[in-house]
N, CA, C and O of each residue as an XYZ file, in Angstrom:
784
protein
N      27.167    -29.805     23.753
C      27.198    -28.460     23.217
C      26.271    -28.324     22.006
O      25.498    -27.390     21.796
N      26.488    -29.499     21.177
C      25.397    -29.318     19.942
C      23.944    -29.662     20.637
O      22.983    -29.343     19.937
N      23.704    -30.133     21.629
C      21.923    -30.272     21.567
C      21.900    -28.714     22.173
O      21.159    -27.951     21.553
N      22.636    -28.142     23.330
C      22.115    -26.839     23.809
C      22.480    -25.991     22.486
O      21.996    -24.898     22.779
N      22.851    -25.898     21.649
C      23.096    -24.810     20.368
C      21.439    -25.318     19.420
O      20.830    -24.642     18.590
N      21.137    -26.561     19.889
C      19.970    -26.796     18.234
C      18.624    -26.327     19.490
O      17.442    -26.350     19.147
N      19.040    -25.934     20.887
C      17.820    -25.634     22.063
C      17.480    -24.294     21.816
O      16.425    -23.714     21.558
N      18.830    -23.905     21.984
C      19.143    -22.153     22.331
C      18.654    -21.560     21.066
O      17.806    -20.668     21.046
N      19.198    -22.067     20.018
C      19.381    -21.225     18.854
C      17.482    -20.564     18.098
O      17.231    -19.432     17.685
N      16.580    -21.693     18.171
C      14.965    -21.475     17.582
C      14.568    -20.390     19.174
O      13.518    -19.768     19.013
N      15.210    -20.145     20.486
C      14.600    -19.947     21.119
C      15.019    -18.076     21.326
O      14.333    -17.154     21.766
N      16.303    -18.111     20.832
C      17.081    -16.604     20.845
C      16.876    -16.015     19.372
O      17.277    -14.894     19.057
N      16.258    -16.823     18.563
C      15.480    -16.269     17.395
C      14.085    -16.031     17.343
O      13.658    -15.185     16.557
N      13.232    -16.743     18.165
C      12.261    -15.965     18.499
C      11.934    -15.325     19.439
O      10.779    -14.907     19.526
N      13.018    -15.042     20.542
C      12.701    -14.128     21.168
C      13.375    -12.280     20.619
O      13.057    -11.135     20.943
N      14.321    -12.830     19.748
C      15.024    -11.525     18.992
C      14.150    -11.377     18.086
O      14.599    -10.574     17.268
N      13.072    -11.750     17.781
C      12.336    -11.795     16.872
C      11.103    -10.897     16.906
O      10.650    -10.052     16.134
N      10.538    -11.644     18.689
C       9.520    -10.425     19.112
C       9.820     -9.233     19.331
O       9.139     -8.274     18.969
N      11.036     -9.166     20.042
C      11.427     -7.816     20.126
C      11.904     -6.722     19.176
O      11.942     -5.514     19.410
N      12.326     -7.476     17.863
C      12.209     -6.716     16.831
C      11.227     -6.523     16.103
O      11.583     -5.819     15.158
N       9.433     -6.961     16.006
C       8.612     -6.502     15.773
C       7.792     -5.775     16.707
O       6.905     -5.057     16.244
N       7.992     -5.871     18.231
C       7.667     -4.835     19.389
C       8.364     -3.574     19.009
O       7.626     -2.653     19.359
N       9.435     -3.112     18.460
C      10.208     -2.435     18.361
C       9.777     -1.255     17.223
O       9.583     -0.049     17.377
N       9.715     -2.055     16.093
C       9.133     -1.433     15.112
C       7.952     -0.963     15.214
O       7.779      0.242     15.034
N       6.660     -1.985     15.589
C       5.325     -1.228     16.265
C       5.342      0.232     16.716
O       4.535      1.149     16.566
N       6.504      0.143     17.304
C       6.426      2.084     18.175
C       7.113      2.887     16.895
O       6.658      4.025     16.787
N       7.863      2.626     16.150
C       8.254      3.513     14.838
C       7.168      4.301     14.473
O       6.128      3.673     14.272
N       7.118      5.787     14.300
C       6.065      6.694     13.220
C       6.769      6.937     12.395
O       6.775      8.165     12.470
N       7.624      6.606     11.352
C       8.233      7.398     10.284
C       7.524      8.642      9.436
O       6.649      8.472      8.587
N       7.908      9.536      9.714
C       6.959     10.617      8.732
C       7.623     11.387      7.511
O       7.212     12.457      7.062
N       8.870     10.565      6.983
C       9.746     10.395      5.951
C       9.278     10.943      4.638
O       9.025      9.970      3.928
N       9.049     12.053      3.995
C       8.091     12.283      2.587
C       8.654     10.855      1.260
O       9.762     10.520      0.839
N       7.363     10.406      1.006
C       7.198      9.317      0.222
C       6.774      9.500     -0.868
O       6.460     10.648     -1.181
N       6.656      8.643     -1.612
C       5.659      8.622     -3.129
C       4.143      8.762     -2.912
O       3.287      9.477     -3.432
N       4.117      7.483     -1.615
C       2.720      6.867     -1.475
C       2.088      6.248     -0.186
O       2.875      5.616      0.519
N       1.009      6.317      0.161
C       0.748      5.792      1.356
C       0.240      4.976      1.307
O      -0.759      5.145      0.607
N       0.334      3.860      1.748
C      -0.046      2.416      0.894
C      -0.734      2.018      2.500
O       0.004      1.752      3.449
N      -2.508      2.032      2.630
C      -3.376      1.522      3.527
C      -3.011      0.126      3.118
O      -2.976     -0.222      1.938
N      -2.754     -0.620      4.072
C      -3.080     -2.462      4.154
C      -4.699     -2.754      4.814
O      -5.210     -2.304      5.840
N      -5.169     -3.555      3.927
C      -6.005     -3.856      4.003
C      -6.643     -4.656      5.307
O      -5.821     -5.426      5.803
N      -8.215     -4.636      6.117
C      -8.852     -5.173      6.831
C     -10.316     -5.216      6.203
O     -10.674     -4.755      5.119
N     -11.249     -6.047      7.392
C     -12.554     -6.188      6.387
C     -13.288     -5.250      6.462
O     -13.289     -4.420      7.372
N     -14.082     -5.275      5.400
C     -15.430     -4.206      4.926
C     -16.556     -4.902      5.123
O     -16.607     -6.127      5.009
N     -17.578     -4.135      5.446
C     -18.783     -5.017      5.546
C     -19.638     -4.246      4.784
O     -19.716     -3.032      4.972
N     -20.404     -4.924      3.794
C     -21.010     -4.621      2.383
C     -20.798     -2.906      1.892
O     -21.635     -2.018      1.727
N     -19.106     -2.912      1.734
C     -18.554     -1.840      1.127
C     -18.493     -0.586      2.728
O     -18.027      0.550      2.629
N     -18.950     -1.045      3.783
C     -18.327     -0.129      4.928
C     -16.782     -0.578      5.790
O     -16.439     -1.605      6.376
N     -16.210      0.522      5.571
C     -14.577     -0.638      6.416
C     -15.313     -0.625      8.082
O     -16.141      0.079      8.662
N     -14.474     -1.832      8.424
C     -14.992     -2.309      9.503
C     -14.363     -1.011     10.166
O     -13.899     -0.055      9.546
N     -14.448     -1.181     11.748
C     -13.546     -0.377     12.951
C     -12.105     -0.273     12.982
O     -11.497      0.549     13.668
N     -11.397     -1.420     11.960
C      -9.826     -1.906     12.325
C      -9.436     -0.778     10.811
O      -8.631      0.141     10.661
N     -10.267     -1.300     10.071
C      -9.974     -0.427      8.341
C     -10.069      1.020      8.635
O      -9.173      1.838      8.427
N     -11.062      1.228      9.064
C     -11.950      2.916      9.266
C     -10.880      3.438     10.092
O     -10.887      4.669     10.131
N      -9.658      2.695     10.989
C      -8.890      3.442     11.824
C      -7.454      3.688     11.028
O      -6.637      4.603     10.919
N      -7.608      2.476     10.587
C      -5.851      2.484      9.422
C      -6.337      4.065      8.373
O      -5.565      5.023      8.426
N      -7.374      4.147      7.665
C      -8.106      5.460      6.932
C      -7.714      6.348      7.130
O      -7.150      7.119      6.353
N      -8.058      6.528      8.967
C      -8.397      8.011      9.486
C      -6.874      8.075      9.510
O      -6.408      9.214      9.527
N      -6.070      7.121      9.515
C      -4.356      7.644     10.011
C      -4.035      8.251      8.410
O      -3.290      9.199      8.163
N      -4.610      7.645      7.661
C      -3.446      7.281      6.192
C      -4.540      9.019      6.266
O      -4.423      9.426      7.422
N      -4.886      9.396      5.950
C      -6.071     10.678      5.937
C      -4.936     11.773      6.612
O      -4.452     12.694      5.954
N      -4.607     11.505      8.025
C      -3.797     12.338      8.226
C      -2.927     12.622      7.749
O      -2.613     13.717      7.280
N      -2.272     11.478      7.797
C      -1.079     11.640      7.228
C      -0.482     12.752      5.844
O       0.321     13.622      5.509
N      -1.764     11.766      5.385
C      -2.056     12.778      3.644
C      -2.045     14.327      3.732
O      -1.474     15.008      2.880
N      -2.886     15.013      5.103
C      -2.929     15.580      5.175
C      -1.545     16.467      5.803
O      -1.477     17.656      5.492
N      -0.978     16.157      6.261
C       0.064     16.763      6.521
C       1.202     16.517      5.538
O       2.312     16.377      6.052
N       1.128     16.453      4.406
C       1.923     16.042      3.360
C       3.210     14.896      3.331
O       4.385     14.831      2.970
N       2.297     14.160      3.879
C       3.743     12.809      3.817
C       4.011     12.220      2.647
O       5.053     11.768      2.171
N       2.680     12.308      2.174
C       2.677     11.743      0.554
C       1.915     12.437     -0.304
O       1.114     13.260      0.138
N       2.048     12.209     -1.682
C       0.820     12.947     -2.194
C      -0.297     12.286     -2.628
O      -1.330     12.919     -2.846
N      -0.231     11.005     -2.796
C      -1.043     10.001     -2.803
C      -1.482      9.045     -1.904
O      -1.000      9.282     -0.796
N      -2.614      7.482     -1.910
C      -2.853      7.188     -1.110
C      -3.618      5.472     -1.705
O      -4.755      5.135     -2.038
N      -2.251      4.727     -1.591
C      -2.832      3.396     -2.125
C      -3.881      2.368     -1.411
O      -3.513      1.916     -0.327
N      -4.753      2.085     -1.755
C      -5.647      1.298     -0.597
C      -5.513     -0.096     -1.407
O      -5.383     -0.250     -2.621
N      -5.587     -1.105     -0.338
C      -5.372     -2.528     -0.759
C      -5.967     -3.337     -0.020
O      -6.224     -3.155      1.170
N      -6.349     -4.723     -0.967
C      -7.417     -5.518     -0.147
C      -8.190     -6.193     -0.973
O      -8.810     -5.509     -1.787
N      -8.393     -7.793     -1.016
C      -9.501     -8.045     -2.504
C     -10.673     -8.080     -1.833
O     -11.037     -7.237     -1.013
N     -11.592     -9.567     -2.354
C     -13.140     -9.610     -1.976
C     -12.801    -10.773     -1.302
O     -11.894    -11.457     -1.778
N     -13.536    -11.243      0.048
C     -13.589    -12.323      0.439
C     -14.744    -12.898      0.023
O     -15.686    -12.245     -0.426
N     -14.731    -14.624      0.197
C     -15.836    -15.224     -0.798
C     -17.575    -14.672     -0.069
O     -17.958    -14.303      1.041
N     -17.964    -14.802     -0.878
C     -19.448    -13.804     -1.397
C     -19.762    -12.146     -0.865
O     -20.867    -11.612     -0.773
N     -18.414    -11.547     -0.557
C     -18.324     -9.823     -0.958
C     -19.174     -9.105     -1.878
O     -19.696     -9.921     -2.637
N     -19.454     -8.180     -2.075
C     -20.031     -7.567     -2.794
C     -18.506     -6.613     -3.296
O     -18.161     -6.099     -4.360
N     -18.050     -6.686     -2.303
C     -17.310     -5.056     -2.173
C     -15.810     -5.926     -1.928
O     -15.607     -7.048     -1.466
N     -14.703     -4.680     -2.555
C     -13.486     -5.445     -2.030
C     -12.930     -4.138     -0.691
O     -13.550     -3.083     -0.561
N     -11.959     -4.418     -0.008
C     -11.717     -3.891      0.958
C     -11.070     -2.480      0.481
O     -11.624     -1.464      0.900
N     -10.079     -2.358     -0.259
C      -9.470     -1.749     -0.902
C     -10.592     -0.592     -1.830
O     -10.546      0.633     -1.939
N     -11.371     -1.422     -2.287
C     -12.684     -0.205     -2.990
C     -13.595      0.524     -1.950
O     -14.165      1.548     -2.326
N     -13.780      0.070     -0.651
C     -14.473      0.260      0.719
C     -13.616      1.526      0.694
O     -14.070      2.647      0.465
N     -12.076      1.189      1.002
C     -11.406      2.220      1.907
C     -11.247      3.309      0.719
O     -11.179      4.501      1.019
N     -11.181      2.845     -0.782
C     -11.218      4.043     -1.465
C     -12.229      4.977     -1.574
O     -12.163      6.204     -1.642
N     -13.173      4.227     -1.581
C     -14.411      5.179     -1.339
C     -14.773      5.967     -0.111
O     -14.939      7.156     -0.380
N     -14.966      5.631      1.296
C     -14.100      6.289      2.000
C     -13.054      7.692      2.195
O     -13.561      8.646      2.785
N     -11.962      7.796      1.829
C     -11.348      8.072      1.530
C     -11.758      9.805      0.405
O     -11.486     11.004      0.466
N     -12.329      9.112     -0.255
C     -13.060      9.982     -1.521
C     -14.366     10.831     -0.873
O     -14.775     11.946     -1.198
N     -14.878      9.901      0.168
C     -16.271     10.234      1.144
C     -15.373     11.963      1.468
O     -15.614     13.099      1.059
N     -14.238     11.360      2.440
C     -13.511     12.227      3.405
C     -13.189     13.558      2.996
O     -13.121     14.580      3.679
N     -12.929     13.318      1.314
C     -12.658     14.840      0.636
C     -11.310     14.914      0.348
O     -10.671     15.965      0.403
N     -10.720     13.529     -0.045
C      -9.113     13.097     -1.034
C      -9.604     13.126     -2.098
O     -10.506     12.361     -2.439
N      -9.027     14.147     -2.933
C      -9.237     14.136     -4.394
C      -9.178     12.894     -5.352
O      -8.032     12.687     -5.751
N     -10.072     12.060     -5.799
C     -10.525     10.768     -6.403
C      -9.422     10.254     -6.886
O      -9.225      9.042     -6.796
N      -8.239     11.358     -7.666
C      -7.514     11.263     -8.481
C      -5.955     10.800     -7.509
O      -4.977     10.389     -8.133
N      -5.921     10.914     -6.211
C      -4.682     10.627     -5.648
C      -5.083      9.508     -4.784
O      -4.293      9.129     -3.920
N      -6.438      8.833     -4.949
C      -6.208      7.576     -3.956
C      -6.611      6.158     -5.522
O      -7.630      6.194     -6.212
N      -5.751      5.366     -5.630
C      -5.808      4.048     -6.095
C      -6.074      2.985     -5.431
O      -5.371      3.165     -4.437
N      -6.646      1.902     -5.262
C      -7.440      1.043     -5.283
C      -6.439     -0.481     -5.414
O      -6.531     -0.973     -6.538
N      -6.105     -0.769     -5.059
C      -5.291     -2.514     -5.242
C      -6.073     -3.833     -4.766
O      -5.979     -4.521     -3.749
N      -6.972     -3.917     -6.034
C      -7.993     -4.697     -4.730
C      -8.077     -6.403     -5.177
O      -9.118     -7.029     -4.979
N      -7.013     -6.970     -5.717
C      -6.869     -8.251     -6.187
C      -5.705     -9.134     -4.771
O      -5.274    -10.285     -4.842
N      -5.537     -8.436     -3.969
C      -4.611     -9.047     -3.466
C      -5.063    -10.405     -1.871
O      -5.732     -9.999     -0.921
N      -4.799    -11.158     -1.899
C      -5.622    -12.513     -0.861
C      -4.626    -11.921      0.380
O      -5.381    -11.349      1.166
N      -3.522    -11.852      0.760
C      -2.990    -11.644      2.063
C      -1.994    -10.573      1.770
O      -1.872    -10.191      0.606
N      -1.001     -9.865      3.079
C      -0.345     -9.086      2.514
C       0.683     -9.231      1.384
O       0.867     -8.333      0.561
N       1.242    -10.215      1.379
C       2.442    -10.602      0.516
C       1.831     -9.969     -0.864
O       1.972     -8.829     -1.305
N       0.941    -11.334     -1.527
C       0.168    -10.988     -2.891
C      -0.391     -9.582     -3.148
O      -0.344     -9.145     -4.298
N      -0.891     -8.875     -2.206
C      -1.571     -7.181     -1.716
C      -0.114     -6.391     -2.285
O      -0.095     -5.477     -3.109
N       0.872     -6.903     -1.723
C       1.746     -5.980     -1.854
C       2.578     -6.216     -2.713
O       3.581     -5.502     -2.716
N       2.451     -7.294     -3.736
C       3.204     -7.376     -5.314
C       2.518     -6.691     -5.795
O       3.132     -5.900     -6.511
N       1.098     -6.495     -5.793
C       0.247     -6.202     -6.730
C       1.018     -4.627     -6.969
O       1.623     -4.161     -7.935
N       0.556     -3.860     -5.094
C       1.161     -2.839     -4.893
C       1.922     -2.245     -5.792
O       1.722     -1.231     -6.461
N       3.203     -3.293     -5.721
C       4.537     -2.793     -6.206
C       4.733     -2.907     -7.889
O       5.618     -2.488     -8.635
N       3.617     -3.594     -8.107
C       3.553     -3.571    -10.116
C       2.850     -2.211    -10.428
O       3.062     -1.598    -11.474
N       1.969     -1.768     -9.418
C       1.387     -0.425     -9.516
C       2.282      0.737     -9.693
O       2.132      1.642    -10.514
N       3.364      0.589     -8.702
C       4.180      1.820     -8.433
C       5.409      1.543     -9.296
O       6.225      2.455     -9.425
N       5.609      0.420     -9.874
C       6.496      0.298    -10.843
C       6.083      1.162    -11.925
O       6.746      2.067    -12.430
N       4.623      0.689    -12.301
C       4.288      1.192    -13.895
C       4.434      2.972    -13.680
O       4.578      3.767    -14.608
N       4.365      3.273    -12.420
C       4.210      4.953    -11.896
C       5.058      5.319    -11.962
O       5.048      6.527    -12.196
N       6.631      4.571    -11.808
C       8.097      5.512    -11.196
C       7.847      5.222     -9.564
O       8.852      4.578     -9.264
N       7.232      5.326     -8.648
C       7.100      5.418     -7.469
C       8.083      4.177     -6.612
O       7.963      2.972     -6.834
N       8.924      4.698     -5.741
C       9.842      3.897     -5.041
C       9.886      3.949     -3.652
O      10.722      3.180     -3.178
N       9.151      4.716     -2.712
C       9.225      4.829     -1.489
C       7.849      4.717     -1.595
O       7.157      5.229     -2.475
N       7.392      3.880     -0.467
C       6.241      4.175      0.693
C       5.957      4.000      1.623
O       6.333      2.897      2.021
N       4.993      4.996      2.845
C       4.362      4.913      3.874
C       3.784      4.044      4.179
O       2.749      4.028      3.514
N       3.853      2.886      5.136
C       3.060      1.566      5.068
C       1.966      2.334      6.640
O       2.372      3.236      7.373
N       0.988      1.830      6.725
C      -0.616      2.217      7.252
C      -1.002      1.460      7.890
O      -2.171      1.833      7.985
N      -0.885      0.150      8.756
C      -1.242     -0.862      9.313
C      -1.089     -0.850     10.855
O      -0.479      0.008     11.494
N      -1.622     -1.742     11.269
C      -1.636     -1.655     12.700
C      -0.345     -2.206     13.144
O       0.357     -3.086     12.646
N      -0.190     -1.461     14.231
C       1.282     -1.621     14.760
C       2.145     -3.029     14.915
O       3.332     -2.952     14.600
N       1.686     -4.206     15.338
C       2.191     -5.078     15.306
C       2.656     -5.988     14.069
O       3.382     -6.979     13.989
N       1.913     -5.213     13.118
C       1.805     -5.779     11.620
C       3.097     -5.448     10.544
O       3.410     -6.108      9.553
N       3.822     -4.043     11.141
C       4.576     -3.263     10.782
C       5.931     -3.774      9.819
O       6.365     -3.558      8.687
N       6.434     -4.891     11.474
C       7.916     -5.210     10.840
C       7.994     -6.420      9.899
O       9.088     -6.742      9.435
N       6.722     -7.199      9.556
C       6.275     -8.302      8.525
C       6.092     -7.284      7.181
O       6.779     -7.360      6.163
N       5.137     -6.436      7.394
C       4.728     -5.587      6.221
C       5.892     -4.795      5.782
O       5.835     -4.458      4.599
N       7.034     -4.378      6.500
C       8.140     -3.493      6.020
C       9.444     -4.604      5.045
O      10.134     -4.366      4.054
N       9.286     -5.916      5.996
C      10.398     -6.804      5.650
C       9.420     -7.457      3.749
O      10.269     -7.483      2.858
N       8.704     -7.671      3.492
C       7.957     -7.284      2.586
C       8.226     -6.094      1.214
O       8.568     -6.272      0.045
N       7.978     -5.181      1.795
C       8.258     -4.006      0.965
C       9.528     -3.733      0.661
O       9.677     -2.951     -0.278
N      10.560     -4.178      1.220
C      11.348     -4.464      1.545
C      12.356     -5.318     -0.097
O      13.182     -5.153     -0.995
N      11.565     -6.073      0.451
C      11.840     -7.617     -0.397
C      11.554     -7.059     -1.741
O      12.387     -7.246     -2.628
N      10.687     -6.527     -1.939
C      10.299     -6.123     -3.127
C      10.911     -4.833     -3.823
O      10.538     -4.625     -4.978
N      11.792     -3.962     -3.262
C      12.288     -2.757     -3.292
C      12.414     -1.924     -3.302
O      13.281     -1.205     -3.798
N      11.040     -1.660     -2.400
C      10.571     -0.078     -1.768
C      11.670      0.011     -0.911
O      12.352     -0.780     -0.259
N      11.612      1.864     -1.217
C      12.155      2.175      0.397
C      10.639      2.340      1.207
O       9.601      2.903      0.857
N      11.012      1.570      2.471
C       9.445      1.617      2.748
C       9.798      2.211      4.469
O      10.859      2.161      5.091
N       8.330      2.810      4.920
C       8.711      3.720      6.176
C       7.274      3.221      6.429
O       6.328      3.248      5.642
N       7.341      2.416      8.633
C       6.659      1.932      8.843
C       6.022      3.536      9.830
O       6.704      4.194     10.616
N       4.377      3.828      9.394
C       3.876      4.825     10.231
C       2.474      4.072     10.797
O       1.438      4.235     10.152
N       2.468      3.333     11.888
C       1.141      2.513     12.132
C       0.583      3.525     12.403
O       1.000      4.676     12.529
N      -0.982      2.816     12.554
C      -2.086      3.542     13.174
C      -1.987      3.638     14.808
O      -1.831      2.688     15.576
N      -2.116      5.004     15.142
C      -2.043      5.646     16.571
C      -2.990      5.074     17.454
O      -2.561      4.860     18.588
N      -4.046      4.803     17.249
C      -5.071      4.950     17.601
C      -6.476      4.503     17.336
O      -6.985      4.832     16.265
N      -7.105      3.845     18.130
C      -8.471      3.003     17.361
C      -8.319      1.646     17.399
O      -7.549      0.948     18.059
N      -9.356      1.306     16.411
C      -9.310     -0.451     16.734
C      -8.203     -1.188     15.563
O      -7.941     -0.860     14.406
N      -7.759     -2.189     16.325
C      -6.407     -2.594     16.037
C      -4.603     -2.022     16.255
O      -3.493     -2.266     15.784
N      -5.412     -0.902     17.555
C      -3.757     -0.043     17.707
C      -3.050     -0.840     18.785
O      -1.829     -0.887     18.939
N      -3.778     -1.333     19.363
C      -2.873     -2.194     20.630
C      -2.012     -3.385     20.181
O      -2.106     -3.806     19.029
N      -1.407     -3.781     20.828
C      -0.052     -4.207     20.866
C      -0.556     -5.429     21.580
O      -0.258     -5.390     22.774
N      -1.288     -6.604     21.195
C      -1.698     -7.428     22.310
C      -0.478     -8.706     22.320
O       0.562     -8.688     21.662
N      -0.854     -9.606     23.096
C       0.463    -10.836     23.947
C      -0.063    -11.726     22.153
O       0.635    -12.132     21.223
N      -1.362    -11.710     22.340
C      -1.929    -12.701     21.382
C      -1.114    -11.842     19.880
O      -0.162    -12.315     19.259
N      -1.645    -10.822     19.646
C      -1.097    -10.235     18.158
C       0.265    -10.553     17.649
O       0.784    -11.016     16.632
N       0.687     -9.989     19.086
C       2.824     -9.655     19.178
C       2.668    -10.996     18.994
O       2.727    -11.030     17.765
N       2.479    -12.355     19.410
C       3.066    -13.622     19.113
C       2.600    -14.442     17.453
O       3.266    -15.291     16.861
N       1.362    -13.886     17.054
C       0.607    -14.168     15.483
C       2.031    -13.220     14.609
O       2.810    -13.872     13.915
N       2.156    -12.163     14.711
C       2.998    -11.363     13.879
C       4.430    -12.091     13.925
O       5.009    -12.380     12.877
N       4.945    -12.360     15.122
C       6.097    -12.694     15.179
C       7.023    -13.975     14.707
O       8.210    -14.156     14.432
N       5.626    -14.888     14.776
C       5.956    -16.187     13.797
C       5.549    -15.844     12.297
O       6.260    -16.351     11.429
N       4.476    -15.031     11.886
C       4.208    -14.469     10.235
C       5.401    -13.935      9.900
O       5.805    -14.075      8.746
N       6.254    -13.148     10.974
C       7.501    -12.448     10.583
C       8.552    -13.660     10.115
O       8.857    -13.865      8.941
N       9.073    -14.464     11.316
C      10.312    -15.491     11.304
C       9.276    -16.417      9.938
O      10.020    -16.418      8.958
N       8.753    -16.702      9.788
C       8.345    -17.769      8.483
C       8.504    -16.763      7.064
O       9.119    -17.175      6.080
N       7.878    -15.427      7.107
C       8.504    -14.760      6.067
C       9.977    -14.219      5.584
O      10.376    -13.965      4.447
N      10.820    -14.110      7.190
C      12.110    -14.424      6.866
C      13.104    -15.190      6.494
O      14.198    -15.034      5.953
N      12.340    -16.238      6.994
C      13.033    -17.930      7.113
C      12.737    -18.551      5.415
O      13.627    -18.824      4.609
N      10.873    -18.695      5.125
C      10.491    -18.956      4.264
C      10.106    -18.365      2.482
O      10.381    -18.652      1.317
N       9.403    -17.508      3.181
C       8.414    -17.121      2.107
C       9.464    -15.728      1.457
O       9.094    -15.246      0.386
N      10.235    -15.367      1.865
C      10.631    -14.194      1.165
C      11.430    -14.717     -0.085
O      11.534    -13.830     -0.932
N      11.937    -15.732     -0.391
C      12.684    -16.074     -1.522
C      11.497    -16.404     -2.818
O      11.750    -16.509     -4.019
N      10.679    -16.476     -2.408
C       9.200    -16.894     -3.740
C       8.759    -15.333     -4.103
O       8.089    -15.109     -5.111
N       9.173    -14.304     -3.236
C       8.646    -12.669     -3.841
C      10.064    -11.814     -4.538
O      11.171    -11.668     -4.019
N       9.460    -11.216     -6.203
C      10.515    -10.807     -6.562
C      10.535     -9.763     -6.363
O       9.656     -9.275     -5.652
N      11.602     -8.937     -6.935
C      12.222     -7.551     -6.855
C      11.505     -7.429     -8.143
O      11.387     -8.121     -9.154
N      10.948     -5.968     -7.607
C       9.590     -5.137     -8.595
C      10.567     -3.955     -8.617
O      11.059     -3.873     -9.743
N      10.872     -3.330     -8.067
C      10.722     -1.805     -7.923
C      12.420     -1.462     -8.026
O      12.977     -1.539     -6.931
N      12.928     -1.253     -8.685
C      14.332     -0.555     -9.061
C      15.020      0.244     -8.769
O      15.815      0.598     -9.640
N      15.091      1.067     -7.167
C      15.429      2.346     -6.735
C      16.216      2.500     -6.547
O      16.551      3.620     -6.162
């Protein structure tokens, strides 16, 4: 009984595992927030790539239909950048005709975790306690359990559409172990920022 419980048990956790980040992927929350917090992809010498330029055009909508009134972009420099990802998508953003003054910039952060302390020291110093997370769908229920951790109320609205909207075998299984290791592991090393 104990070897089928130490078989069963890693195997009904990651399969409850995928299916709870398949799950979330299809979530649009359109919940009114503080902030719409873009997660970062790469830029190429200050242009967001196809995967960034699509997370944009969502967080853009969004904005536009008043989900938030603001619009956090995040992302640092990878080694020899000119540009950080986060300054790409702000500029961008500013290109599009978002008033300069409602999109901020988080651009020190190496992966999401660190991206999204930074985040949350931002929206601390603001008052801000809820946000719209912007990422591609499979990315969702890692990036929410995250925001999460930290003490947003956070509402997962992926990108619809474009590059990085699919739901691939390869993605769903990268996310789903980033998920179980950030549940299992890494969430006890991130503190509580945000006080709501």
């Amino acid at each position: 009984m104990l070897v089928f419980a130490l078989v069963a048990l890693p195997v009904i956790a990651l399969g409850g595992s995928a299916y709870y980040v398949n799950q979330t992927a299809e979530i649009a929350d359109s919940t009114r927030t503080d902030a719409i917090v873009v997660l970062g992809a790469a830029q190429y010498d200050g242009r967001p790539s196809p995967v960034l330029e699509a997370r944009l055009a969502h967080a853009l909508d969004l904005y536009e239909q008043g989900v938030a009134p603001r619009i956090i972009t995040v992302g640092g420099r990878q080694s020899g950048d000119r540009f950080t990802e986060a300054g790409a998508g702000r500029a961008w953003l500013i290109d599009q005709g978002v008033d300069r003054s409602r999109v901020f910039a988080v651009e020190e952060g190496e992966n999401t975790v660190t991206s999204m302390i930074d985040v949350a020291n931002l929206a601390e110093r603001n008052g801000w306690t809820s946000i719209t997370l912007d990422s591609d769908p499979a990315h969702m229920a890692r990036s929410q359990a995250i925001a999460n951790r930290l003490g947003f109320e956070a509402y997962p609205n992926p990108t619809q559409s474009g590059d990085g909207s699919q739901v691939t075998q390869d993605y769903l299984a990268r996310e789903t172990a980033a998920y179980l290791a950030f549940e299992v592991l890494e969430q006890w090393d991130v503190p509580r920022i945000i006080d709501s």
